[in-house]
N, CA and C atoms as an extended XYZ file, in Angstrom:
492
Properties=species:S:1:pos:R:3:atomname:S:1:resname:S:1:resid:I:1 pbc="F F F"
N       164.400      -50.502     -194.048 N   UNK     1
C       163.398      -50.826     -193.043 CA  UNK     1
C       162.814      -52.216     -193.310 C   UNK     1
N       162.814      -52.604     -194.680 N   UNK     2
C       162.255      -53.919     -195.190 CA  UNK     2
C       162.916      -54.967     -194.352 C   UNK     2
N       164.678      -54.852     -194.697 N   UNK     3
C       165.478      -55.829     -193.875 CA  UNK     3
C       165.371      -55.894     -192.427 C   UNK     3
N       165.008      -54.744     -191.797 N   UNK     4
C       165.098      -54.822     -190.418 CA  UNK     4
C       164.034      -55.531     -190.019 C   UNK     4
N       162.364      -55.442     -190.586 N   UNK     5
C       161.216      -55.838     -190.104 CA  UNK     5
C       161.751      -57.684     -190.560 C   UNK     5
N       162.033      -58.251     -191.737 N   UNK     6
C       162.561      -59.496     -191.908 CA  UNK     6
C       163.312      -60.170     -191.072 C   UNK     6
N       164.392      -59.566     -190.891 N   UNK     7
C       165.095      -59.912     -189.340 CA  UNK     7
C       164.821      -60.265     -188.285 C   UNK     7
N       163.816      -59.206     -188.159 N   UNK     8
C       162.825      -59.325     -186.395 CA  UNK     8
C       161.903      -60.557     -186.316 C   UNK     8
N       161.151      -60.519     -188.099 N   UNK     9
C       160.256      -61.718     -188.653 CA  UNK     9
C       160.959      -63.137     -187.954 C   UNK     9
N       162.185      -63.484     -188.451 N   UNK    10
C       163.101      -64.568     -188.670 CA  UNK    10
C       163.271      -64.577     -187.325 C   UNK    10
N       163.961      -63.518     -186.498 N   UNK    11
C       164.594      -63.644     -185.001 CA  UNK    11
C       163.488      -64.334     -184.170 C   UNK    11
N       162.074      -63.276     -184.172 N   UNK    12
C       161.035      -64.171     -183.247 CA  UNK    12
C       160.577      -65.435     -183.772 C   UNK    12
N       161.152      -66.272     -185.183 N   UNK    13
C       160.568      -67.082     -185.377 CA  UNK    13
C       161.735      -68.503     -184.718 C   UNK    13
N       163.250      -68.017     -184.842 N   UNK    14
C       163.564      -69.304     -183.992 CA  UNK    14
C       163.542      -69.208     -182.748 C   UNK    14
N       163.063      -68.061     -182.152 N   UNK    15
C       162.849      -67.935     -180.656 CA  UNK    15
C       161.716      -69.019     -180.693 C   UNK    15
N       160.335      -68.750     -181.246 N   UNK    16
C       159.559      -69.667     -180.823 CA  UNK    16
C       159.334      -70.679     -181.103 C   UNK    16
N       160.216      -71.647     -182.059 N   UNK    17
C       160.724      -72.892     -182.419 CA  UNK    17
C       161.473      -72.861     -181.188 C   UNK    17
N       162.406      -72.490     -180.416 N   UNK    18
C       162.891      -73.020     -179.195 CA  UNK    18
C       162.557      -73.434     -178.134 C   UNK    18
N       160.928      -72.279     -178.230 N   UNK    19
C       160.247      -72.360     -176.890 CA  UNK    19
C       159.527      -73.218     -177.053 C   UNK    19
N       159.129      -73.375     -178.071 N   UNK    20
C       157.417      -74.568     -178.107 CA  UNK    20
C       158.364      -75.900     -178.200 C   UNK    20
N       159.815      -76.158     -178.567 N   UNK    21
C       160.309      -77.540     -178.270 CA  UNK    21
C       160.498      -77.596     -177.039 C   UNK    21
N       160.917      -76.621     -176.336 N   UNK    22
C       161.379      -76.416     -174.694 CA  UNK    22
C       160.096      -77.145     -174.134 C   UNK    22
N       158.821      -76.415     -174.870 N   UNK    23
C       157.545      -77.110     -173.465 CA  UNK    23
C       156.677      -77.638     -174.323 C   UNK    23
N       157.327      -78.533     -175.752 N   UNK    24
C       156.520      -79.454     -175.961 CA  UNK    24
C       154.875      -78.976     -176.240 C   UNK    24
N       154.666      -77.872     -177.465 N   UNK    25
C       153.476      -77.558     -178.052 CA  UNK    25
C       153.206      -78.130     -179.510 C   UNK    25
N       152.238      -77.706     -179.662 N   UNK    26
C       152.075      -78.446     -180.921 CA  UNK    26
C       151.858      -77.198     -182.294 C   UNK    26
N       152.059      -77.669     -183.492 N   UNK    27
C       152.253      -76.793     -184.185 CA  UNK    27
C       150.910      -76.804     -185.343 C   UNK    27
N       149.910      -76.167     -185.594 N   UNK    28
C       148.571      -76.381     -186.766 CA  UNK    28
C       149.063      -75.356     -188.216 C   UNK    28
N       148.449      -76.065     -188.965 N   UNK    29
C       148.483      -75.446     -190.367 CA  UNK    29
C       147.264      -75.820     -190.950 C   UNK    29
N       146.730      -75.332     -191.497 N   UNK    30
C       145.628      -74.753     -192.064 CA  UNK    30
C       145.168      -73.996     -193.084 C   UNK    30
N       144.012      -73.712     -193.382 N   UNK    31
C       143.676      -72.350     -194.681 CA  UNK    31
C       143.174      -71.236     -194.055 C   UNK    31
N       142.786      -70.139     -194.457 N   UNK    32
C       142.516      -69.437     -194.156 CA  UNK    32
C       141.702      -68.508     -195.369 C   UNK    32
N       140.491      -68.350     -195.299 N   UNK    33
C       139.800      -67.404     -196.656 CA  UNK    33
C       139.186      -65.928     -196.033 C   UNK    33
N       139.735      -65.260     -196.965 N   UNK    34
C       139.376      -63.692     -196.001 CA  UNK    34
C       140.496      -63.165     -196.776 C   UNK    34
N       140.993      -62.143     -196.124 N   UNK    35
C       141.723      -61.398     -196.828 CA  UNK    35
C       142.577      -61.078     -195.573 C   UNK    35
N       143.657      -62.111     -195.927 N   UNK    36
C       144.036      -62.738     -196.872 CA  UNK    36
C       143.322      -64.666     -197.313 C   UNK    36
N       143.487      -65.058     -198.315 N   UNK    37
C       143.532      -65.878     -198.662 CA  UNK    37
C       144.743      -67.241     -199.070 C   UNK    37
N       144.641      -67.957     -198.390 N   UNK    38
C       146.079      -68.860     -198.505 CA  UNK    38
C       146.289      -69.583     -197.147 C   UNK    38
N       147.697      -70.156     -196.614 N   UNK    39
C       147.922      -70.890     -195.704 CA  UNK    39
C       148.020      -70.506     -193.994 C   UNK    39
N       147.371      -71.180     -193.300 N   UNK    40
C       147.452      -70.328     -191.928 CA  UNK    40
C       148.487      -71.385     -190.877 C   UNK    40
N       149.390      -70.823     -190.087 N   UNK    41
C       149.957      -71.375     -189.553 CA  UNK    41
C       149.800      -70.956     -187.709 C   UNK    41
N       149.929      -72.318     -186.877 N   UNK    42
C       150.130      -71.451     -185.351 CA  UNK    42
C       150.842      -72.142     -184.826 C   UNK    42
N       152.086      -71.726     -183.771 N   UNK    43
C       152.845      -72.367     -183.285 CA  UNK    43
C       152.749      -71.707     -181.824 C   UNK    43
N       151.663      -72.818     -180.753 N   UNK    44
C       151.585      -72.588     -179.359 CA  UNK    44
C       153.735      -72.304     -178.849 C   UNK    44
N       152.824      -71.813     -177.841 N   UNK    45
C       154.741      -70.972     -177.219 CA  UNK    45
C       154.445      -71.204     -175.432 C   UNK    45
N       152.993      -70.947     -175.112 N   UNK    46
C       152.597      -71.474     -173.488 CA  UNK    46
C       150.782      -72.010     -173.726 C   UNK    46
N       151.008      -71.836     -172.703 N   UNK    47
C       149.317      -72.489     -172.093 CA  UNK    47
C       148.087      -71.206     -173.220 C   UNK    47
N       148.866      -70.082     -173.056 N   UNK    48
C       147.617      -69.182     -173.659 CA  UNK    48
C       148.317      -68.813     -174.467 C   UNK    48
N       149.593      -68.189     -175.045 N   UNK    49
C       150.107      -67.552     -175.976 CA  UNK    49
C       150.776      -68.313     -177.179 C   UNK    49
N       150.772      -67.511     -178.328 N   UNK    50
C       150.929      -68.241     -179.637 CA  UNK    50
C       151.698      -67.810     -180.943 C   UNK    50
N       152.456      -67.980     -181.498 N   UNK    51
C       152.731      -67.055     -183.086 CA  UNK    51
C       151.830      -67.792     -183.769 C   UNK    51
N       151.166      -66.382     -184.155 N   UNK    52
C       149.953      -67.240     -185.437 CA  UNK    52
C       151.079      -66.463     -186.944 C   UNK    52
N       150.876      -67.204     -188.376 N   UNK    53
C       151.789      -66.871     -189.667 CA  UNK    53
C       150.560      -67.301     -190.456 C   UNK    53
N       150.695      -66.432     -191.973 N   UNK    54
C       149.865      -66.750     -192.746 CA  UNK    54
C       150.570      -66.341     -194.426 C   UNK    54
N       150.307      -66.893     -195.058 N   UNK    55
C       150.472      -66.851     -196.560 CA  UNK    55
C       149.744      -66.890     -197.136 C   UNK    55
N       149.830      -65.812     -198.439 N   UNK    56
C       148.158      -66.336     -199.237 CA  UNK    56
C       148.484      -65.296     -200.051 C   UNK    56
N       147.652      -65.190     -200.569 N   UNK    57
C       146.992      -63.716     -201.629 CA  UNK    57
C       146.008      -62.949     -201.143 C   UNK    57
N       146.068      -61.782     -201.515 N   UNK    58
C       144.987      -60.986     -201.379 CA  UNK    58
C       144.117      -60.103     -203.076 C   UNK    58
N       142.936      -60.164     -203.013 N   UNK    59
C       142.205      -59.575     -203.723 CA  UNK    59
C       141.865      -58.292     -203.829 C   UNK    59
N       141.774      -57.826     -205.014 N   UNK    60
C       141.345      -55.887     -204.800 CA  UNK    60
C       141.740      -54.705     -204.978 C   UNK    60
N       143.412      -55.165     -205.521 N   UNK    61
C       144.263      -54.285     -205.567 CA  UNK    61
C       144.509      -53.596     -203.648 C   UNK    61
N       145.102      -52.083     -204.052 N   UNK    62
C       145.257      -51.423     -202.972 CA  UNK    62
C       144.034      -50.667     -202.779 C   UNK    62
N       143.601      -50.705     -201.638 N   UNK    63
C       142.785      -50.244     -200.776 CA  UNK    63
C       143.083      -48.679     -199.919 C   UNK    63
N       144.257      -48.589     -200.047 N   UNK    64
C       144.863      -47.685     -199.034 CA  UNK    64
C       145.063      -46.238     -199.513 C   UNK    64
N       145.986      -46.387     -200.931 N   UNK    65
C       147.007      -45.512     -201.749 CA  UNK    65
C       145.456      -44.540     -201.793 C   UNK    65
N       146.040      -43.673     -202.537 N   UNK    66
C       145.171      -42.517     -202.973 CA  UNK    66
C       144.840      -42.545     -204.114 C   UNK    66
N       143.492      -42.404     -204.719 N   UNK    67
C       143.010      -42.658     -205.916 CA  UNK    67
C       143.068      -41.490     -206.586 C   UNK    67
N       143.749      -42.049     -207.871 N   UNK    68
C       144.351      -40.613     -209.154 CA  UNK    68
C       144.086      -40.942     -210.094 C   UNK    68
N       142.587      -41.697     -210.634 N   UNK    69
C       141.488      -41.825     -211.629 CA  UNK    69
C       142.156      -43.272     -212.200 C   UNK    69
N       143.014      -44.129     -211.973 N   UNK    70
C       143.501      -45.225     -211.821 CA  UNK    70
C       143.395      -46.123     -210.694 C   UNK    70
N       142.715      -47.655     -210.483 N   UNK    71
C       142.700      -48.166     -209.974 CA  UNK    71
C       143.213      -49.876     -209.887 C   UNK    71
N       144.284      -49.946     -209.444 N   UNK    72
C       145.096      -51.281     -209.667 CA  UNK    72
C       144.335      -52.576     -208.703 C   UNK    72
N       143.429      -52.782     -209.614 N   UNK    73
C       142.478      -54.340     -209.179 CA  UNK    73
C       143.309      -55.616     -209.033 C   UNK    73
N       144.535      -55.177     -209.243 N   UNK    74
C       145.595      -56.945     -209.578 CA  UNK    74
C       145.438      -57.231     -208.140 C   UNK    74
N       146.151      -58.722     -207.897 N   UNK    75
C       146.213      -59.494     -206.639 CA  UNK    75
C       147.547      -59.030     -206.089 C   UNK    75
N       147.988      -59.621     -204.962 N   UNK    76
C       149.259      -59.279     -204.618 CA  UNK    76
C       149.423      -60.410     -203.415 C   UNK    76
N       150.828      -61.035     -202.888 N   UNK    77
C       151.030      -61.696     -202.181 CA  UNK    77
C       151.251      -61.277     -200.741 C   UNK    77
N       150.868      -61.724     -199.638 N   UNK    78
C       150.415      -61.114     -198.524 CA  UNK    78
C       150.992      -62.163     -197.231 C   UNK    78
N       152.004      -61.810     -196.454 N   UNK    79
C       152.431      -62.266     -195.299 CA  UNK    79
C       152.874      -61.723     -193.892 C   UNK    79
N       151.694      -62.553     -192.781 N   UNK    80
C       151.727      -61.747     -191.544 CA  UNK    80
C       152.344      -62.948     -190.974 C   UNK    80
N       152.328      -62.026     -189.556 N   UNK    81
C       152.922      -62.845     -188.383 CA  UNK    81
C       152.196      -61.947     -186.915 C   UNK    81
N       151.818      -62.680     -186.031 N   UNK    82
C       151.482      -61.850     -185.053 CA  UNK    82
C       151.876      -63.116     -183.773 C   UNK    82
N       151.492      -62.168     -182.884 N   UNK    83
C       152.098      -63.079     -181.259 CA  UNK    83
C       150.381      -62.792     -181.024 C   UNK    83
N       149.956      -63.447     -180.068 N   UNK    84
C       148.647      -63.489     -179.622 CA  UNK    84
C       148.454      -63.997     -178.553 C   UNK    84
N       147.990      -63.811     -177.628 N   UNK    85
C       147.152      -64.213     -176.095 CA  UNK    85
C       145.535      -64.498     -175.866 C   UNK    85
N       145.575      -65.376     -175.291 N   UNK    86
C       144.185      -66.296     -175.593 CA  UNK    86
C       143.699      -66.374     -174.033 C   UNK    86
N       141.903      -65.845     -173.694 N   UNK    87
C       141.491      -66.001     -172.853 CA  UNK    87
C       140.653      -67.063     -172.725 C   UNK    87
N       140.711      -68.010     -172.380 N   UNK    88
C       140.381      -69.271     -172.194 CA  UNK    88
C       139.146      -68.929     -171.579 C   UNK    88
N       138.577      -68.567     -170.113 N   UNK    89
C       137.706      -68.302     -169.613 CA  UNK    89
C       137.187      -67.662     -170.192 C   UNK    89
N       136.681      -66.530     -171.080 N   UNK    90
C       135.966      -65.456     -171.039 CA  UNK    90
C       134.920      -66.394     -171.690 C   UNK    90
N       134.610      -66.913     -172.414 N   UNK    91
C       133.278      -67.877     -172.597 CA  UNK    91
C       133.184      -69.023     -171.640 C   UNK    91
N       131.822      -68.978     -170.792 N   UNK    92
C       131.966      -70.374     -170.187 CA  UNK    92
C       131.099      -71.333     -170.934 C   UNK    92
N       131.456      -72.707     -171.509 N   UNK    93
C       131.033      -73.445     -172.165 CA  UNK    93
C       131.418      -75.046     -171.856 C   UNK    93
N       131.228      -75.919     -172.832 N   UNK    94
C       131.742      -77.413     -172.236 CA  UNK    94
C       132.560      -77.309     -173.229 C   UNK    94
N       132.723      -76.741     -174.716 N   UNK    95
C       133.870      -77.029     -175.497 CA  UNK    95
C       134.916      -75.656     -174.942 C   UNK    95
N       135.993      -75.707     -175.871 N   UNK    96
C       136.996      -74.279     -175.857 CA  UNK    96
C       136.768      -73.520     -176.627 C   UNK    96
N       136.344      -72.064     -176.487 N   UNK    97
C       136.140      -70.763     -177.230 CA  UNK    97
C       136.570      -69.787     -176.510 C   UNK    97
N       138.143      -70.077     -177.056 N   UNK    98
C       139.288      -68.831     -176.531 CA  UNK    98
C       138.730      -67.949     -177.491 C   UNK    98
N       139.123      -66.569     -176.641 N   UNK    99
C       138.995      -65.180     -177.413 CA  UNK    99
C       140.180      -64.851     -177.440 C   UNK    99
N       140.726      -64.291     -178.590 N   UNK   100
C       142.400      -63.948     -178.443 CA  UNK   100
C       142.320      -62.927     -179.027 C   UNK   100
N       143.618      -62.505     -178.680 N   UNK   101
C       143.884      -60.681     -179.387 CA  UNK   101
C       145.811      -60.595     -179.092 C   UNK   101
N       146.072      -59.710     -180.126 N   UNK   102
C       147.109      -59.666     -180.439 CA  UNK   102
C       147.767      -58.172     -181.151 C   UNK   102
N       149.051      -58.626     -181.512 N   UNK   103
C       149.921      -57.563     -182.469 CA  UNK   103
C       150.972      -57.998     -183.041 C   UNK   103
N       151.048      -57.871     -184.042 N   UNK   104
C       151.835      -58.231     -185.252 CA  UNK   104
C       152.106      -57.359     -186.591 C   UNK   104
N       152.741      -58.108     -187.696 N   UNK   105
C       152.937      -57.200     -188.566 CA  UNK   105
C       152.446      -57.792     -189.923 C   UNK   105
N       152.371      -56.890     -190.960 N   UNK   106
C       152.422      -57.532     -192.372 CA  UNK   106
C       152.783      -57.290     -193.475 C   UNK   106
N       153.593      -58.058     -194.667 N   UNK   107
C       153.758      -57.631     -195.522 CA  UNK   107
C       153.218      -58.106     -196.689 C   UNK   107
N       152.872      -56.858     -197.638 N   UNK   108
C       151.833      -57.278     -199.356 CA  UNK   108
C       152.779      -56.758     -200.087 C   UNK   108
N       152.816      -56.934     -201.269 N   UNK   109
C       153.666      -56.796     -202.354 CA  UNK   109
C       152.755      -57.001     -203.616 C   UNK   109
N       152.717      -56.014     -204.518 N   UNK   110
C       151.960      -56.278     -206.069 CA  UNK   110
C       150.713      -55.390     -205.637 C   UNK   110
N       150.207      -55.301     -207.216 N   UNK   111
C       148.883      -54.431     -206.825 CA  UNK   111
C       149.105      -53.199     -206.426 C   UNK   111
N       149.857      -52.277     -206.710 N   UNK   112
C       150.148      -51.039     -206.375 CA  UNK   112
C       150.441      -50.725     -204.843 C   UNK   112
N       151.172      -52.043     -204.167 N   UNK   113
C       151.582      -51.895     -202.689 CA  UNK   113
C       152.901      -52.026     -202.280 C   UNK   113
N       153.548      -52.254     -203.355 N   UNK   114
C       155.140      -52.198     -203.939 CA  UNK   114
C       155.597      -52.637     -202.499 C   UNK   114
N       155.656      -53.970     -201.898 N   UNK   115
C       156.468      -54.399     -200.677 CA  UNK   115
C       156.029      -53.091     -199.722 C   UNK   115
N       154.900      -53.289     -199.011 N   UNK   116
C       154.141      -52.591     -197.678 CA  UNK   116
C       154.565      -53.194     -196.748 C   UNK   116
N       154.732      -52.567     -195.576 N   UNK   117
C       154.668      -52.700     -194.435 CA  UNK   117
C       153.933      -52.165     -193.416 C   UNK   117
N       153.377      -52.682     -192.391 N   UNK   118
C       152.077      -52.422     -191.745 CA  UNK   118
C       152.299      -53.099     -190.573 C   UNK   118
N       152.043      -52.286     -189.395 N   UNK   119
C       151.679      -52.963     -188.311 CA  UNK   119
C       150.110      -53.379     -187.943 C   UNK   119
N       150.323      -54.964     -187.331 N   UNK   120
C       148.754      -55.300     -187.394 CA  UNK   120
C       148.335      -55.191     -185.373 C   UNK   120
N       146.652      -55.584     -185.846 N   UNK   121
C       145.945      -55.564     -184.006 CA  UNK   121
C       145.253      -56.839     -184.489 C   UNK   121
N       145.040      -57.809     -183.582 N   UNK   122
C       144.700      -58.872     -184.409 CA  UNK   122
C       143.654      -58.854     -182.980 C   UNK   122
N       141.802      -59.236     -183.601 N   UNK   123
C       140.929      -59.854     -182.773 CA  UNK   123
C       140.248      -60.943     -183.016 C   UNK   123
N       140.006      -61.833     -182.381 N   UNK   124
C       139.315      -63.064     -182.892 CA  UNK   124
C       139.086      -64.154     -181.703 C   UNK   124
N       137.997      -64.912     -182.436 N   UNK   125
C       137.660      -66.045     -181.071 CA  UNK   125
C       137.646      -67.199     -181.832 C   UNK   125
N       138.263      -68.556     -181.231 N   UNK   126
C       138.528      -70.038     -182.137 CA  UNK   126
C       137.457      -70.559     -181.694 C   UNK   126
N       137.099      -72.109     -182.014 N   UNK   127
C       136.735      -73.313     -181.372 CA  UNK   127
C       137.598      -74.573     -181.378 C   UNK   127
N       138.079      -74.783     -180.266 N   UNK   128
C       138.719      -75.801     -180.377 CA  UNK   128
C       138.443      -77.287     -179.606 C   UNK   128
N       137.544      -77.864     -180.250 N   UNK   129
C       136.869      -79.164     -179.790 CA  UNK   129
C       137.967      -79.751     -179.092 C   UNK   129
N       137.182      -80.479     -177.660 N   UNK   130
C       138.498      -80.578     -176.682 CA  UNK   130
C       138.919      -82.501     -177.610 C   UNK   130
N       138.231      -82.988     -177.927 N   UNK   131
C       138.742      -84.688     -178.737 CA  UNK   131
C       139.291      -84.674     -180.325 C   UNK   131
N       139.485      -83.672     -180.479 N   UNK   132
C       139.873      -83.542     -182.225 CA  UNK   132
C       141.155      -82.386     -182.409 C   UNK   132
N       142.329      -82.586     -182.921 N   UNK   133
C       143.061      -81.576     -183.161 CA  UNK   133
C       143.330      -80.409     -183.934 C   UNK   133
N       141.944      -79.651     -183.837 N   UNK   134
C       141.994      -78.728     -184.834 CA  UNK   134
C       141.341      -77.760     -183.989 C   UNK   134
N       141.496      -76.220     -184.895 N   UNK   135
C       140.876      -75.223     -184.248 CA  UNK   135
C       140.255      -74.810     -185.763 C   UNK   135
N       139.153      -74.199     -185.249 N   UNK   136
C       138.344      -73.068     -186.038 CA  UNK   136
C       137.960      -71.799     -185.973 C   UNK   136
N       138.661      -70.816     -186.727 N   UNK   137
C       138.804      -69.106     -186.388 CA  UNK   137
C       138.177      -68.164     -186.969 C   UNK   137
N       137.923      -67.039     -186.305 N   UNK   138
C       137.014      -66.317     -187.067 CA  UNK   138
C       138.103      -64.896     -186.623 C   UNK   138
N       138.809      -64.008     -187.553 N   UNK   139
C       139.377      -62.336     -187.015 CA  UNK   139
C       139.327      -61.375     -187.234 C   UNK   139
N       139.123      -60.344     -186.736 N   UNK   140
C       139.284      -58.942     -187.626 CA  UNK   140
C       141.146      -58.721     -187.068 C   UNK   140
N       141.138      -57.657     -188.025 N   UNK   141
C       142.660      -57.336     -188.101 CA  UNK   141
C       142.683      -55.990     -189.021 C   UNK   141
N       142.130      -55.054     -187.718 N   UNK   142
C       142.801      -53.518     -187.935 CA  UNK   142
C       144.259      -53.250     -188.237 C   UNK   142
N       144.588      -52.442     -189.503 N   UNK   143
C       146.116      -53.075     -189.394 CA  UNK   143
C       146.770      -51.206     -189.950 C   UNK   143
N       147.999      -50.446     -189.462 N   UNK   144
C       148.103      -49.135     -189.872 CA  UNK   144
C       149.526      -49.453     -190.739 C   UNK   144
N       148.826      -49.257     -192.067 N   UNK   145
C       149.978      -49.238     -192.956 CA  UNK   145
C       151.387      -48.130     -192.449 C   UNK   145
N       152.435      -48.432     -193.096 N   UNK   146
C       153.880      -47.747     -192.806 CA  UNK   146
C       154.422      -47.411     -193.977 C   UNK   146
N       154.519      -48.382     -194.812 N   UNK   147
C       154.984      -47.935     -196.109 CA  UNK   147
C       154.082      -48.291     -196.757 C   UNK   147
N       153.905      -48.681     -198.045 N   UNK   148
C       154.382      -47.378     -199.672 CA  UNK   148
C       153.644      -46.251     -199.452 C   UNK   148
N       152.289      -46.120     -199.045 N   UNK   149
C       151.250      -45.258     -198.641 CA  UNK   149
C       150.851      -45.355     -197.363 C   UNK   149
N       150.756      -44.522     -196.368 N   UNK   150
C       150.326      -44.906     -194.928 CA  UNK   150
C       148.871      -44.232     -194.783 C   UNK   150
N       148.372      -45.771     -194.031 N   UNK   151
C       146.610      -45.559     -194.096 CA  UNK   151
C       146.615      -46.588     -192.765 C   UNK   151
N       144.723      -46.314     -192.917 N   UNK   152
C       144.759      -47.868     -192.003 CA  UNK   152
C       143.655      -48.997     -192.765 C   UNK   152
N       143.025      -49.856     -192.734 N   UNK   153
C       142.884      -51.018     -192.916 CA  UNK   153
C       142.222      -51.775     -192.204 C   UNK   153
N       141.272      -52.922     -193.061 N   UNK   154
C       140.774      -53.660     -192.279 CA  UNK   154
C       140.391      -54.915     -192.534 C   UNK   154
N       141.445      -55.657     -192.287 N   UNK   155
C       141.492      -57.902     -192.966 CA  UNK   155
C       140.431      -58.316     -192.047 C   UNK   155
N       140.012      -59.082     -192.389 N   UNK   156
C       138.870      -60.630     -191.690 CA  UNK   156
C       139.209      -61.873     -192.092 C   UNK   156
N       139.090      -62.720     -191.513 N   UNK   157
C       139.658      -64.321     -192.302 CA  UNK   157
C       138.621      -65.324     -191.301 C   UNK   157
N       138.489      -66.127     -191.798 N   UNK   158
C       137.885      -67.502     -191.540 CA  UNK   158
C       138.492      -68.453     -191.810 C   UNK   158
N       138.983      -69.588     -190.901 N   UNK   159
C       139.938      -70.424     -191.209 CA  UNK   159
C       139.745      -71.694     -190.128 C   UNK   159
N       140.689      -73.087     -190.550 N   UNK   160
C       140.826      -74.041     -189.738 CA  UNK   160
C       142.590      -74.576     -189.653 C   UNK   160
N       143.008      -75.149     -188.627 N   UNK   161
C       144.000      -75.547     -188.978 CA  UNK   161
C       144.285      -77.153     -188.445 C   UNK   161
N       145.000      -78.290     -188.438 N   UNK   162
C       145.010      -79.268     -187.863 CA  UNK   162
C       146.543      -79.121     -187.003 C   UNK   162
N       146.327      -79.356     -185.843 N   UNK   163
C       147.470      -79.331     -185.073 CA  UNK   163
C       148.143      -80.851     -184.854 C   UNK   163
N       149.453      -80.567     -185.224 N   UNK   164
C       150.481      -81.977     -185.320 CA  UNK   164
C       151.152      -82.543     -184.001 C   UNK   164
């Protein structure tokens, strides 16, 4: 199941390297602190929709597994991907404060999560100053584990990225 979710990872990712060269978007990278912690990536695909990617670590051990008087506090490495749709209008303002929401997936590894898999719901609203190329994000990300232990979950991140 690992290989298949990787596959799908990889497949939608030169799909949307095709599309965002097709119509000419731009691509941001960034940080991101929350959980996870590490690199945030977005690659526009249309006018409102997006693959957002992230790398990082996460803190805390597992959160999920079932506690059996042992608790694995180690870090573990943590990588999502989600597609997302952005409502431009729903704030009326003079700058941009899209609200976006989404679905995606993720995978952690270490820390008693032995290579997890999880489907994510991704919510969040940016700012994206209309004279400067960057955005600034704020998300929650309800997410229902699949493997090693199935639970559900709940990431937040705060982040910026500069778009190229």
């Amino acid at each position: 199941m690992k290989y298949i979710f990787c596959a799908g990872l990889t497949l939608c990712l030169i799909l949307a390297l095709h599309v965002s060269k097709a119509q000419e978007r731009k691509f941001g990278l960034g940080l991101i602190v929350g959980e996870p912690t590490g690199i945030s990536a977005k690659l526009w695909t249309s006018h409102t929709t997006a693959f957002d990617f992230g790398l990082g670590w996460s803190v805390g051990g597992d959160r999920i597994g079932k506690y059996d008087g042992y608790y694995n506090g180690g870090s573990r490495v943590h990588f999502h991907m989600d597609y997302l749709w952005h409502a431009f209008e729903a704030i009326h303002s003079n700058e941009r404060f899209p609200i976006y929401y989404g679905i995606g997936g993720r995978i952690n590894t270490g820390a008693g999560y032995n290579s997890s898999i999880a489907v994510r719901g991704v919510i969040g609203i940016a700012w994206m100053p209309r004279e400067t190329p960057i955005d600034i994000f704020f998300e929650l990300v309800p997410s229902l584990q699949l493997t090693s232990s199935a639970g559900l979950a709940i990431d937040a991140g705060l982040g910026a990225r500069y778009f190229f």
